[in-house]
N, C-alpha and C positions, 0 to 999 in steps of 0.2 A: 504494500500500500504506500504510495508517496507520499510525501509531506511537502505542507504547502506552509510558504513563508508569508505572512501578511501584513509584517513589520519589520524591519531589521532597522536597527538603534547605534551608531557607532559614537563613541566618546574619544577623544584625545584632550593631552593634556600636553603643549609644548613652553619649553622653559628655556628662555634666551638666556640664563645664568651661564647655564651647562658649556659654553664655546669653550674650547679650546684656544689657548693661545697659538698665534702664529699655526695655524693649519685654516685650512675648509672647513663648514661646517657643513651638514647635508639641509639647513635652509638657504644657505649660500647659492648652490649649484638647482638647485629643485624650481618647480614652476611657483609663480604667486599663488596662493591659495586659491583666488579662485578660478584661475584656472584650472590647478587639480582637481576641486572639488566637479569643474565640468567635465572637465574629463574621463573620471571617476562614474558619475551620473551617465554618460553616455555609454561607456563599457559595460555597464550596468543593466542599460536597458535594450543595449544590441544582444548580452544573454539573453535578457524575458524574450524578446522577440526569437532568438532562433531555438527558446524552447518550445514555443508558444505554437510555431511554423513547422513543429515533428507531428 
């Protein structure tokens, strides 16, 4: 029997203390947030659609 997901809830917690001296940080290199967060949303929904499309 499947399971069906009809909420998914995700939390972060990021802390600009943590840098590291003299190196990269992985906010440094990474996209704006909202960009990830679009991007994220879309990869998300190209799933449901090619589950949706079996």
């Amino acid at each position: 029997m499947p399971i069906e997901i009809r909420e998914l809830v995700i939390k972060t917690t990021i802390n600009d203390e943590d840098q590291q001296p003299g190196g990269t940080t992985a906010t440094e290199s990474a996209l704006p947030a909202d960009e990830l967060i679009n991007e994220c949303v879309s990869r998300v929904m190209d799933l449901i659609k090619q589950q949706t499309e079996r």
